[in-house]
FIMI-242884 format. One record per residue: residue in three letters; chain; x, y, z of N, C-alpha, C in turn. Coordinates in steps of 0.05 Angstrom, whole numbers, always signed. Each point is the difference from the previous one (the first is absolute). Example, Ala and Ser with C-alpha at 12.3 -4.5 7.8 and 13.67 -1.06 7.14 Angstrom:
REC   res   chain   n.east   n.north     n.up   ca.east   ca.north    ca.up   c.east   c.north     c.up
REC   ala       A     +264      -114     +156       -18        +24       +0      +18       +24       +0
REC   ser       A       -7       +21      -14       +16        +24       +1      -15       +22      +14
***
This chain:
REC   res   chain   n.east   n.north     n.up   ca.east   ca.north    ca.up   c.east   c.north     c.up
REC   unk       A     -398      +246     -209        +9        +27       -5      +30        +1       -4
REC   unk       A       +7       +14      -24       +27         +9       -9      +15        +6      +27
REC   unk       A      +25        -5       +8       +27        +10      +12       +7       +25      -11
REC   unk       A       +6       +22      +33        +8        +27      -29      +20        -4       +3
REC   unk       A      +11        +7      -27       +30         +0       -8      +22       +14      +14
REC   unk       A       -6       +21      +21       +18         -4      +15       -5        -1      +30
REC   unk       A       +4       -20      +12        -1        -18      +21      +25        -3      +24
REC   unk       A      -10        -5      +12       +18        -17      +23       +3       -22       -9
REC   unk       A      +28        -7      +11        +4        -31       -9      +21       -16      +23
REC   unk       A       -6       -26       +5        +7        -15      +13      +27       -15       -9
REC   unk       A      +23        -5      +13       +19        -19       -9      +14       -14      +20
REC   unk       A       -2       -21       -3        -1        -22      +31      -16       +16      +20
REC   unk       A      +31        +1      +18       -20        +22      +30       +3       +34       -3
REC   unk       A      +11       +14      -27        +5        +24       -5      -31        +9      -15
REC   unk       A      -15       +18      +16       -22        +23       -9       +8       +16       +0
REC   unk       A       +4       +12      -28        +2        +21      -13      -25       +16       -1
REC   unk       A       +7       +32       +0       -39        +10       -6       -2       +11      -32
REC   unk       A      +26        -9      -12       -11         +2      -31      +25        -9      -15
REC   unk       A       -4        -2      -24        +7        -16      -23      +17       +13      -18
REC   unk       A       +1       +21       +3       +27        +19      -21      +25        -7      +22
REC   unk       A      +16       -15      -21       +26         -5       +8      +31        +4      -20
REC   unk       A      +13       +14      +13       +26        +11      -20      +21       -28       +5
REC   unk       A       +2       -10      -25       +22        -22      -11      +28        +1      +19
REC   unk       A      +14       -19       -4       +32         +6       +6      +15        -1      -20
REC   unk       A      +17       +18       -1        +7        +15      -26      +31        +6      +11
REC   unk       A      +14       -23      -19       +35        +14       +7       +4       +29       -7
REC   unk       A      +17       +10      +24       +15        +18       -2      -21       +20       +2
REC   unk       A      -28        +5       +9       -19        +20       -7      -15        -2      +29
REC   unk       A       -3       -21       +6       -29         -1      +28      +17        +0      +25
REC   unk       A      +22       +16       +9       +18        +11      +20      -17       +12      +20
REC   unk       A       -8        -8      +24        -8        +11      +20      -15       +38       -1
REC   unk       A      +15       +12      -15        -5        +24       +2      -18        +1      -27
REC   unk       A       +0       -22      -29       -24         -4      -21      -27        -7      +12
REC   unk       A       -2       -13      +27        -7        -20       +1      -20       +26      +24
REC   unk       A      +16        +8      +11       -17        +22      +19      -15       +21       -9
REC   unk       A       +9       +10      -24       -18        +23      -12      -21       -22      -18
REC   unk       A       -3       -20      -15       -12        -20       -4      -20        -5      +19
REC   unk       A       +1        -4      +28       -16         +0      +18      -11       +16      +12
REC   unk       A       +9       +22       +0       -16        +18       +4      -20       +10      -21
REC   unk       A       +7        -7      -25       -16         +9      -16      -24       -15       -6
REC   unk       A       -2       -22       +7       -27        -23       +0      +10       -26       -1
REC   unk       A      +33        -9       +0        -1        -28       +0       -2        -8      +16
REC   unk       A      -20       -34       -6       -11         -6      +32      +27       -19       +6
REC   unk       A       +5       -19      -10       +28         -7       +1      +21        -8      -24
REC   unk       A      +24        -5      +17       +24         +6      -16      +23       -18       +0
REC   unk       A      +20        +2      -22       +17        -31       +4      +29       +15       -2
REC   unk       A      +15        -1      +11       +32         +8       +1      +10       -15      -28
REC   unk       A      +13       +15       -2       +24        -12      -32      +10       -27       +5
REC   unk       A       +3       -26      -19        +8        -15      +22      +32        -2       +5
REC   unk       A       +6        -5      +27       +20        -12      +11       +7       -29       +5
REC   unk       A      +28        +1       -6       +11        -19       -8       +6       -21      +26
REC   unk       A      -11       -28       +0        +1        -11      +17      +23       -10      +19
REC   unk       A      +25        -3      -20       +20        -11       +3      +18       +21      +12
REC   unk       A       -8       +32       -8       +17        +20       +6       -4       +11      +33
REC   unk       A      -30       -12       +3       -13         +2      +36      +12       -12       +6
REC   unk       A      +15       -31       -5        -4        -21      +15      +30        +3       +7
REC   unk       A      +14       +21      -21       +39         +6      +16      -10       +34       +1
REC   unk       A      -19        +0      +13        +2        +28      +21       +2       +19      -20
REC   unk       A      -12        +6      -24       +19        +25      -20      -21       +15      +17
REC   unk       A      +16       +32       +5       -19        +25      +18       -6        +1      -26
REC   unk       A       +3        +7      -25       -18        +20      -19      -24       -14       -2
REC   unk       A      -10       -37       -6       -18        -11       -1      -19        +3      +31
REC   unk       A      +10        +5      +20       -18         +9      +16      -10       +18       +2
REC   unk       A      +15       +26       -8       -11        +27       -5      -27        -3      -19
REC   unk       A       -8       -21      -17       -22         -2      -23      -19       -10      +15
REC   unk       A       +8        -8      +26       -28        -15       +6       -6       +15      +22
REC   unk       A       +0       +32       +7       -14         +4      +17      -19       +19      -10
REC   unk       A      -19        -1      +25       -32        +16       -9       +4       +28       +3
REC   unk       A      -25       +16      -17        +8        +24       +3      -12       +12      +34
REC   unk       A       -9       +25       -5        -5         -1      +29      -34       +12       -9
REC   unk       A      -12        +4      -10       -20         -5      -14      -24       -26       -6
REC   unk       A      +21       -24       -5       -10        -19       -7      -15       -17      +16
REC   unk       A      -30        -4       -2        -5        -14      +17       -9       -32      -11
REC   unk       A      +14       -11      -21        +1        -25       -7      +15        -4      -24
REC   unk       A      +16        -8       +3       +18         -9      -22      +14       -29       -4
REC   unk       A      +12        -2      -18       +20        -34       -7      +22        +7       -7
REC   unk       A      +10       -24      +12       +36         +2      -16      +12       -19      -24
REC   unk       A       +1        +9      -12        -3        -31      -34      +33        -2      +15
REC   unk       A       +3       -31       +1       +27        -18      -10       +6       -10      -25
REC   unk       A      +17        -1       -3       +11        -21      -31      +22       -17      +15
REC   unk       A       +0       -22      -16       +24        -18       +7      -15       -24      -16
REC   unk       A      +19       -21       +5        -3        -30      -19       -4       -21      +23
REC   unk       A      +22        +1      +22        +2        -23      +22      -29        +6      +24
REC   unk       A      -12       -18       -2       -18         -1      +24      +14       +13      +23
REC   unk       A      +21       -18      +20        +8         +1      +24      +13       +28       -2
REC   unk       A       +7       +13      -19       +18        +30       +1      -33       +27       +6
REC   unk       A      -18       -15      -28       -24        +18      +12      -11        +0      +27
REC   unk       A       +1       -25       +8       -14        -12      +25      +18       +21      +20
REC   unk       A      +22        +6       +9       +28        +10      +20      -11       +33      -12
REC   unk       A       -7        +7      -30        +2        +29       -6      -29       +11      +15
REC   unk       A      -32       -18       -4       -15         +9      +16       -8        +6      +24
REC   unk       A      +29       -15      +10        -5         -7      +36      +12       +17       -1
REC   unk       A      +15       +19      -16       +15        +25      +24      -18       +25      -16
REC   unk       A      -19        -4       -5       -15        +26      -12      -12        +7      +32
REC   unk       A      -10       -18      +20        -7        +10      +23       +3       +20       +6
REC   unk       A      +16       +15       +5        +2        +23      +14      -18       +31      -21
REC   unk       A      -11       -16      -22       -14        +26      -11      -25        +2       -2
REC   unk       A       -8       -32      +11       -26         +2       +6      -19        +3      -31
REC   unk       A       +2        -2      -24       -14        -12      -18      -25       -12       -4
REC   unk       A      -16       +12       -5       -32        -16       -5       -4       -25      -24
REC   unk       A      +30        -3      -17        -6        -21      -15      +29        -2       -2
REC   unk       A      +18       -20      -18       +27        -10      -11      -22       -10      -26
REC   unk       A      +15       +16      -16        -6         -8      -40      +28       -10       -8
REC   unk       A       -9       -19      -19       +26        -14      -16       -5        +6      -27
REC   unk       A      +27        +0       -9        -2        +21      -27      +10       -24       -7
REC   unk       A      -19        -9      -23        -8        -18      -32       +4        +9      -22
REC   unk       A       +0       +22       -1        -4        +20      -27      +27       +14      -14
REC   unk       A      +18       +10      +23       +12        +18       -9       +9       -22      -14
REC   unk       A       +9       +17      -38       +14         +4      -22      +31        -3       -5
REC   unk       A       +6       +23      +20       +29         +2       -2      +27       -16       +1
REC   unk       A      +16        +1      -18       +24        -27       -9      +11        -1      +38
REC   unk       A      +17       +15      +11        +7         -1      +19      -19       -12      +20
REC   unk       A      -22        -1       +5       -15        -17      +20       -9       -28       -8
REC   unk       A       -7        +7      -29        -6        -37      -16      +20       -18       +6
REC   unk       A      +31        +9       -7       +21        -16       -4       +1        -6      +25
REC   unk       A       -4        +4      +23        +4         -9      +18      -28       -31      +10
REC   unk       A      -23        +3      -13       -18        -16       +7      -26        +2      +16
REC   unk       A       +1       +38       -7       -22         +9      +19      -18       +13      -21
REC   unk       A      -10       +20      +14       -22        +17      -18      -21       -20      -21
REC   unk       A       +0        +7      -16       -19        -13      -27      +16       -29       -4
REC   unk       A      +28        +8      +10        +8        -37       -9      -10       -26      +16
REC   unk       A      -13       +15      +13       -18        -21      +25      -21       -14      -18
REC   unk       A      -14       +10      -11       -21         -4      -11      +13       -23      -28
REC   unk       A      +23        -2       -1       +10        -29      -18       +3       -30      +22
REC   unk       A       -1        +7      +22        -2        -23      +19      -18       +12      +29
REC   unk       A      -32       -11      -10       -16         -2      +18       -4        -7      +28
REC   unk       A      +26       -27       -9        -1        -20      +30      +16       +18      +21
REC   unk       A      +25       +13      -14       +12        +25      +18      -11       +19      +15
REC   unk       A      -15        +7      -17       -23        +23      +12      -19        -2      +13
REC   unk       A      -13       -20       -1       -10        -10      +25      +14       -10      +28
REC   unk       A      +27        -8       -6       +23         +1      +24       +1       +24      +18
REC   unk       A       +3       +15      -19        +0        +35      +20      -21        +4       +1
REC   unk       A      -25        +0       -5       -25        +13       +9       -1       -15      +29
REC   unk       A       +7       -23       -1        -3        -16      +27      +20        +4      +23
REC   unk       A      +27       +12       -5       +25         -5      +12       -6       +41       +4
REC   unk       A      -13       +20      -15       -10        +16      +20      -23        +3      +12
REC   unk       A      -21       -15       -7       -27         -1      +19      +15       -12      +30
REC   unk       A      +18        -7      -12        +2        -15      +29      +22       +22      +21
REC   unk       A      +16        +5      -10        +3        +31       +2      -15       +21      +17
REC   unk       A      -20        +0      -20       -12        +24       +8      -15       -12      +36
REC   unk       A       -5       -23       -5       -21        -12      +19      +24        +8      +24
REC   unk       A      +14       -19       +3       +26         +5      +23       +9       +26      +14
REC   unk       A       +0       +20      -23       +22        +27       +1      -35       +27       -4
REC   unk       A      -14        -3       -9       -17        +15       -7      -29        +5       +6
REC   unk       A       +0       -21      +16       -35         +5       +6      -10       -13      -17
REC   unk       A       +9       -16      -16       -11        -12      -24      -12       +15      -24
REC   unk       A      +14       +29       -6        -3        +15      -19       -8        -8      -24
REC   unk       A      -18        +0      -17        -5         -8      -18      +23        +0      -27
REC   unk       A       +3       -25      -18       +16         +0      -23       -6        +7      -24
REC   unk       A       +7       +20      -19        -9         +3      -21      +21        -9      -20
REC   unk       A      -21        -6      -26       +23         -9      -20       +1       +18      -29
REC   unk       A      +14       +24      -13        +0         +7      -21       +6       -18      -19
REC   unk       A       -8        -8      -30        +7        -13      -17      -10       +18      -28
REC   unk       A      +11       -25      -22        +0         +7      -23      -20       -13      -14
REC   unk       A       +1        +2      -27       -20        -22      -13      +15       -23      -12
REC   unk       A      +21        -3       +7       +22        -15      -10      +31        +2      -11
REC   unk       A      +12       -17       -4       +37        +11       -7      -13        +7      -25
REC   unk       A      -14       -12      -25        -1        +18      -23      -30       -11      -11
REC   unk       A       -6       +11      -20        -8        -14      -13      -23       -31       -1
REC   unk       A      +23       -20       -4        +1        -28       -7       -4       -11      +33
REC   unk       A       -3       +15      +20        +5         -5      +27      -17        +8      +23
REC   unk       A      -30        +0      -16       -14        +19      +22       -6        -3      +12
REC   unk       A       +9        -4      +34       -12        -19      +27       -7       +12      +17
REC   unk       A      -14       +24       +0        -8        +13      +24      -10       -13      +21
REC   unk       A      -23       -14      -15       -26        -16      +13      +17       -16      +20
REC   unk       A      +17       -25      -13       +15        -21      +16      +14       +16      +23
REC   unk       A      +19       +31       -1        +6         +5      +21       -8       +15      +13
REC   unk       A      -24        +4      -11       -16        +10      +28      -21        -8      +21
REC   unk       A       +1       -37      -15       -28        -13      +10      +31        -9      +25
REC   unk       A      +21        -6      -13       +26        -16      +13      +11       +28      +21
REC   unk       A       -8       +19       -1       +21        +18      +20      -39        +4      +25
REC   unk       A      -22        +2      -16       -15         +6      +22       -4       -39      +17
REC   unk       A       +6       -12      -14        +1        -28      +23      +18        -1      +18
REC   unk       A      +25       +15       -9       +15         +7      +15       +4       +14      +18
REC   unk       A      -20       +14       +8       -14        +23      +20       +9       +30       +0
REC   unk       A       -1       +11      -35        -4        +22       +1      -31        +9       -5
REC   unk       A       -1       +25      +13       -25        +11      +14      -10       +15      -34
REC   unk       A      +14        +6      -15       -16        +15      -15      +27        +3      -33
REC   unk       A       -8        -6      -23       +22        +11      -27       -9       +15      -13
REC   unk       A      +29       +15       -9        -7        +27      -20       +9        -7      -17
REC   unk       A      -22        +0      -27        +6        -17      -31      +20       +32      -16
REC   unk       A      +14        +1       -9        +3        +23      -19       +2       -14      -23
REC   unk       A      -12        -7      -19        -4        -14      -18       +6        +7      -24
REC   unk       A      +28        +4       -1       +20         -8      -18      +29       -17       +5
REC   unk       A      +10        -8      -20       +15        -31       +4      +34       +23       +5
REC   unk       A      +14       -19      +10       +29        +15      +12      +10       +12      -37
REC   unk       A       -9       -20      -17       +13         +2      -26       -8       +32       -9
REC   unk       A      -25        +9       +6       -13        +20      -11      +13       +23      +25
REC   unk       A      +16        +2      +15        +4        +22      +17      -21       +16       +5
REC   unk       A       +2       +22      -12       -23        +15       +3       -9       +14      -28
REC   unk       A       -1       -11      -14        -5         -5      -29      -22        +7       -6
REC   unk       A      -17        +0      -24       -27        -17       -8      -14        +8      +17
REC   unk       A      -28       -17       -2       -26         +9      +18       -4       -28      +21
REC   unk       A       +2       +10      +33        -7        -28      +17      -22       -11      -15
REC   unk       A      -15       -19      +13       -14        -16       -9      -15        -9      +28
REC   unk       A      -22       +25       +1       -16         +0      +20      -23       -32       +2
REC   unk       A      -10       -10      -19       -10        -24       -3      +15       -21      +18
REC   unk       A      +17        +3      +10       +25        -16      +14      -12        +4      +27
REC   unk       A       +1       +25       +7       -11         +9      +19      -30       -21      +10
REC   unk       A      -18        +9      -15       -30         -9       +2       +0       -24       +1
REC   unk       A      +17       -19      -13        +5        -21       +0      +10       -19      +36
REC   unk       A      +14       +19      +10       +15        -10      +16      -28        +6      +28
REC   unk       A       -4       +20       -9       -26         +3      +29      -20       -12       -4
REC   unk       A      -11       -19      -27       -18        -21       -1      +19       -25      +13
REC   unk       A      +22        +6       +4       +12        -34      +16      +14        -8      +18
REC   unk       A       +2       +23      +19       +16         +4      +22      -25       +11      +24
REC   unk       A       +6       -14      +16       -16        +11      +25      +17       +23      +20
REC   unk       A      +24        +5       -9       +13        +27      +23      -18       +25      -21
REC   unk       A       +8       +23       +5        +1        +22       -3      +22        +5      -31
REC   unk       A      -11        +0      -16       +23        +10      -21       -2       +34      -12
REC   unk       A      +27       +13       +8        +2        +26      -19       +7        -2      -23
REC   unk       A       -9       +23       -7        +9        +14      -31      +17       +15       -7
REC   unk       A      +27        -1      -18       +10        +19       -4       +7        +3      -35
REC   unk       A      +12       +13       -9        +9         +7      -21      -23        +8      -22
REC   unk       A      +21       +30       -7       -19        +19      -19      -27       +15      +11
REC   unk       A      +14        -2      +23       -25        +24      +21      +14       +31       -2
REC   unk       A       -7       +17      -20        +9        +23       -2      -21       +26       +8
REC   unk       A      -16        -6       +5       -27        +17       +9      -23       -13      +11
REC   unk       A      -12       +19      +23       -19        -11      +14      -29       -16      -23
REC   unk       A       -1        +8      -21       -14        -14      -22       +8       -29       +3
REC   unk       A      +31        -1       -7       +11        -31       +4      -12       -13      +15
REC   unk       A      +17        +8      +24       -21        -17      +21      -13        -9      +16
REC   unk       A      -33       +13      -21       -22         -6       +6       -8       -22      -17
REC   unk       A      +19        +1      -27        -6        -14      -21       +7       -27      +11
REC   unk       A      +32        -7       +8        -1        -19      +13       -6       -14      +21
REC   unk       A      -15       +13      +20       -18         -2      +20      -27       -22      -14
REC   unk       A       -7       +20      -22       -19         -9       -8       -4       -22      -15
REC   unk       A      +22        +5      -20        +5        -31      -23       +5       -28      +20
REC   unk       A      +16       +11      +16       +19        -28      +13      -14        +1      +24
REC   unk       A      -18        +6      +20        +0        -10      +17      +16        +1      +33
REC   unk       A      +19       +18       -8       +27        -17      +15      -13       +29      +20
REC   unk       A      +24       -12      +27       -17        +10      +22      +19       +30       +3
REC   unk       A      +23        +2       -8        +6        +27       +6      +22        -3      -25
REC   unk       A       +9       +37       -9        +9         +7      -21      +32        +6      +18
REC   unk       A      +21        -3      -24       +30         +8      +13       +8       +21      -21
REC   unk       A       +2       +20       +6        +8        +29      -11      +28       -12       +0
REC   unk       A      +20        +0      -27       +30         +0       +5      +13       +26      -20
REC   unk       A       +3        -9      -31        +6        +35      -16      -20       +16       +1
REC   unk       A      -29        -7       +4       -12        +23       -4      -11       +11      +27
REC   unk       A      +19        +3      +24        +2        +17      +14      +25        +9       +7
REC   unk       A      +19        -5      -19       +34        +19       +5      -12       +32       -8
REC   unk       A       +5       +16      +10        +0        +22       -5      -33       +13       +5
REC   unk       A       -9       -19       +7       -32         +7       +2      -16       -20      +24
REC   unk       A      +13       +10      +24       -14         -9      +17      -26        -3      +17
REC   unk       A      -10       +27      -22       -32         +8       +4      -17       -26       -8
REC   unk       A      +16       -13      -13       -25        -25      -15      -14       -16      +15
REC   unk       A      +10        -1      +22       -11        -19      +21      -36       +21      +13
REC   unk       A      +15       +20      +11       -31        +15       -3      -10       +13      -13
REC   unk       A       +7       -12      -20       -16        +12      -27      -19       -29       -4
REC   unk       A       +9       -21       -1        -7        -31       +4      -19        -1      +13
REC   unk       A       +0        +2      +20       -18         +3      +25      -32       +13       -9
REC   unk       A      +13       +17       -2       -24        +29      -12      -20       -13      -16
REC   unk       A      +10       -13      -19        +1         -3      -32      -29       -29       +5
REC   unk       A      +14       -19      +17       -24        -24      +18      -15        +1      +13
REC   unk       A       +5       +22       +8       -28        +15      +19      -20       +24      -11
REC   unk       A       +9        -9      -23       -21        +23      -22       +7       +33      +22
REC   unk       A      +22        +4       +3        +7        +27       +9      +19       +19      -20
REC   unk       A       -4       +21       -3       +18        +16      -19      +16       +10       +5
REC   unk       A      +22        +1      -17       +29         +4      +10      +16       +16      -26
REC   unk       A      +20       +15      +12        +9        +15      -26      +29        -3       -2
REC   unk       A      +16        +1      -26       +26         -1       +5      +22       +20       +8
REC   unk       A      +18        -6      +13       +15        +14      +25      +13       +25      -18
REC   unk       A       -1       +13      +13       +14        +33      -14      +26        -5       -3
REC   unk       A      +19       +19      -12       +21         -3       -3      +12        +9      +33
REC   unk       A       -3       +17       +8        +9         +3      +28      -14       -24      +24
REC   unk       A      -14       -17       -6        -5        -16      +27      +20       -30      -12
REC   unk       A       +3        -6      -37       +17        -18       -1      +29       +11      +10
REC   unk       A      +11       +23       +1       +24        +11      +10       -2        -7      +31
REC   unk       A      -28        +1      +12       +17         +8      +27       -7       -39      +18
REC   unk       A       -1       -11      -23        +3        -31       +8      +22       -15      -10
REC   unk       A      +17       +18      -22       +21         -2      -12      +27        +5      +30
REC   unk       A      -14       +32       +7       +27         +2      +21      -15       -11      +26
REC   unk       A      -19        -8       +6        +2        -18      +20      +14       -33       -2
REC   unk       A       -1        -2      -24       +19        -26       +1      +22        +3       -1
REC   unk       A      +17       +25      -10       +21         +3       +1      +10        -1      +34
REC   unk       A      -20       +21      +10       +12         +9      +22       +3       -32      +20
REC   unk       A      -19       -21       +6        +3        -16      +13      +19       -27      -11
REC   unk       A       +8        -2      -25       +19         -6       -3      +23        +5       -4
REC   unk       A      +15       +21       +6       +12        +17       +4      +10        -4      +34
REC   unk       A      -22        -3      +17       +10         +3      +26       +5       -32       +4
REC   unk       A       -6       -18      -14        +5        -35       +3      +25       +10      -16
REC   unk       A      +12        +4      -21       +21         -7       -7      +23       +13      -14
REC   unk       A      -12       +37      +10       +13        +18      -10       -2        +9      -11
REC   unk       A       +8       +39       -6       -15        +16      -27      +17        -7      -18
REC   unk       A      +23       -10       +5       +25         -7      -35      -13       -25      -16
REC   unk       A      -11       -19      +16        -3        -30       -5      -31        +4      -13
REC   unk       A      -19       +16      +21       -30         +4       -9       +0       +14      -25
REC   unk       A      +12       +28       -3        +0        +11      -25      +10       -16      -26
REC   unk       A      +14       -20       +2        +6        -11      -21      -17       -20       -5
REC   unk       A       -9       -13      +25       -18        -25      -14      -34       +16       -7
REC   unk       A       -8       +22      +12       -21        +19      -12       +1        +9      -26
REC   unk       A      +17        +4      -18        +3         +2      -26      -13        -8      -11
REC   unk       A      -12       -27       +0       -15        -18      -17      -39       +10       +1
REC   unk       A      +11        -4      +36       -31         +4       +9      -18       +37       -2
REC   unk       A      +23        +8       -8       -12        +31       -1       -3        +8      -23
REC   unk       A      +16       -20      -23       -19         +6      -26      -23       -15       +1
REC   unk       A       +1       -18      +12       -30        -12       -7      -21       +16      +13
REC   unk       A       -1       +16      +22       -28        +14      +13       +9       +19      -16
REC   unk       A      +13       +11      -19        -5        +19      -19      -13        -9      -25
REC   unk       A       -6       -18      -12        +0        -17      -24      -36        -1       -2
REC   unk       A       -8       +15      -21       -34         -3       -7      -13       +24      +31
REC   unk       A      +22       +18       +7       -22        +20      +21       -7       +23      -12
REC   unk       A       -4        +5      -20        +2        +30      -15      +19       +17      +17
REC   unk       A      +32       -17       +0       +20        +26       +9      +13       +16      -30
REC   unk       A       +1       +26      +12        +7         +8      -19      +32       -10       -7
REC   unk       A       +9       +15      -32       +21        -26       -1      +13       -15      +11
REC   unk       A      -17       -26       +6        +4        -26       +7      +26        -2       -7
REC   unk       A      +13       -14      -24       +12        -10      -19      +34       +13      +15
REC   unk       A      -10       +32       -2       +30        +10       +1       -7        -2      +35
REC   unk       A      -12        +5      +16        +0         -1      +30      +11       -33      +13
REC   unk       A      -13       -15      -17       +19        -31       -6      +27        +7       +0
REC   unk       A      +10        +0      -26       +34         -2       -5      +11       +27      +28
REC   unk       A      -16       +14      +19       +21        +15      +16       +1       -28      +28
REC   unk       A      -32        -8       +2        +1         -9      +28      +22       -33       -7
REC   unk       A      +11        -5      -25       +11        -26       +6      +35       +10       +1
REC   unk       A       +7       +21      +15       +20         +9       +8       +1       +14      +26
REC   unk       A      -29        -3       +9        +7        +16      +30      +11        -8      +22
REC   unk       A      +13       +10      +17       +12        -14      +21       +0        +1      +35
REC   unk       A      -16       +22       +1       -14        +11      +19      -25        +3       +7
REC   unk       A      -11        -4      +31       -33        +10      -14      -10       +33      -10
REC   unk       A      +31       +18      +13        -4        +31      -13       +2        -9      -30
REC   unk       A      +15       -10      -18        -2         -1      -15      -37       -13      -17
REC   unk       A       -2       -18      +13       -36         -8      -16      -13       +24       +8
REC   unk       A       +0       +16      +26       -13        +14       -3       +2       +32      -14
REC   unk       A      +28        +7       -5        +0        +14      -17      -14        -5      -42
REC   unk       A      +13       -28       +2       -11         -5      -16      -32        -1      -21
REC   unk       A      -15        -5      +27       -23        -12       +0      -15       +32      +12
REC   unk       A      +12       +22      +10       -13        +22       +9      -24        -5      +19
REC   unk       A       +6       -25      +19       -15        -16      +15       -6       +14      +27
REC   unk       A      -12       +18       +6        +3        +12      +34      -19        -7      +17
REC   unk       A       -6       -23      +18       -20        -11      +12       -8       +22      +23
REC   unk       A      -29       +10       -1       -15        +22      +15       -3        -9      +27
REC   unk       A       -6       -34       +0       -10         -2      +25      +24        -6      +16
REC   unk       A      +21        +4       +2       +18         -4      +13      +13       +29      +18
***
């Protein structure tokens, strides 16, 4: 008998009771993304990642990224870095947040993290990356309860280079618990169409747990990738900015349950709940500005009325009176 597609899933010693999981996403999966995310159906969740080397000389802002919301009842903290022994010193002081997994970021794209020898540039030297999968399992074992390790990756630096398979047969010998393929190469950013077959590929040859991510824009998605690939749980990353319903809409959608899309007043009042709790982490001057981005997007495809011009006011607001004058937003249940 068929597995239903959405499931509980196992990773090392971490049971999860289901399989919709929101990506880690610079500059976007902030404690307070990450809480209205969870409340809304994600079963778990990965912090933006933080920088290993920046834990390891004490930066407060990189600690501020790795704490849980107060909501959350299972989450991870993605690292990046290049040196084993610096990751190894950055997982041992995640202790005090108590973490259900440490993910190492393979994937990220970006010039500023490559040039250094982390992110997707891992995936040009395998033997490295299996260094840190081992130098934080061991980590985690010491400092963590033996929290399980996850590994994000790519499908390769480009092209001419496609080694998923090798580092992920080489990072799970290395004793990570479970990898998330996003299956496109660092060259393609976020380009083009992933290349889900990468996916399917990799869960015919790996015995951990492998996720799915990229080009999941609707609970249609993925089911589709659920279905094509196999893979044991889906990672929501752009196609839940601004639409955090997707997760139980997801849900719904695998359990042959029906579900409708969110009104313009319930995407508003998940809009100023994220405001408001990030806001109290890091201020209404600091929140209102970095909300700009995120408040056009829960406007973007809701049948608001003009969208377009209600856009060009909210990427000047500076207050939360101001979004909500803007937005004519007056929450009842409060």
């Amino acid at each position: 008998m068929n597995e239903p597609l959405y499931r509980p899933i196992r990773i090392g010693t971490l049971e999860l009771p289901g399989n919709i999981f929101l990506a880690p996403v610079a500059g976007y999966t902030d404690r307070a993304y990450r809480s209205v995310c969870a409340e809304l159906g994600a079963d778990f969740t990965y912090t933006e990642l933080a920088s290993s080397e920046a834990l390891v000389r004490e930066g407060a802002k990189t600690f501020t990224l790795c704490r849980r919301a107060d909501n959350e009842k299972a989450y991870a903290i993605q690292l990046f870095g290049s040196e084993p022994d610096v990751m190894y010193k950055a997982a041992k002081l995640l202790e005090p947040f108590h973490p259900e997994a440490v993910d190492i970021n393979c994937g990220c794209p970006v010039p500023k993290v490559v040039k250094t020898g982390a992110g997707s540039a891992l995936m040009r030297n395998p033997a490295l990356l299996g260094r840190i999968v081992e130098a934080v399992v061991r980590a985690c074992r010491e400092a963590l309860n033996g929290a399980p390790v996850t590994v994000k990756m790519r499908s390769g630096w480009d092209s001419n280079s496609i080694n998923y398979a090798e580092c992920a047969a080489i990072a799970a010998q290395a004793g990570a618990a479970m990898v998330c393929l996003h299956p496109r190469t660092r060259a393609q950013g976020y380009s083009g169409k992933s290349n889900w077959l990468h996916i399917g590929d990799l869960v015919s040859g790996l015995k951990v747990p492998v996720a799915g991510s990229g080009d999941l824009f609707s609970p249609q998605d993925a089911q589709r990738m659920l279905e094509q690939t196999g893979c044991a749980a889906v990672m929501f990353a752009r196609g839940a900015q601004g639409n955090p319903f997707i997760f139980g809409q997801t849900k719904n959608l695998l359990q042959k349950k029906a579900f409708a899309e969110p009104s313009v007043n319930e995407r508003f009042a998940a809009a100023f709940k994220h405001l408001d709790l990030l806001a109290a982490d890091i201020g209404e001057t600091a929140a209102c500005r970095e909300m700009r981005r995120a408040f056009c997007a829960y406007t973007k495809g809701s049948g608001t009325a003009g969208g377009a011009k209600l856009r060009d006011r909210l990427v000047h607001a500076q207050t939360i009176a101001d979004y909500r004058e803007i937005t004519g937003f007056t929450d009842n249940s409060k």
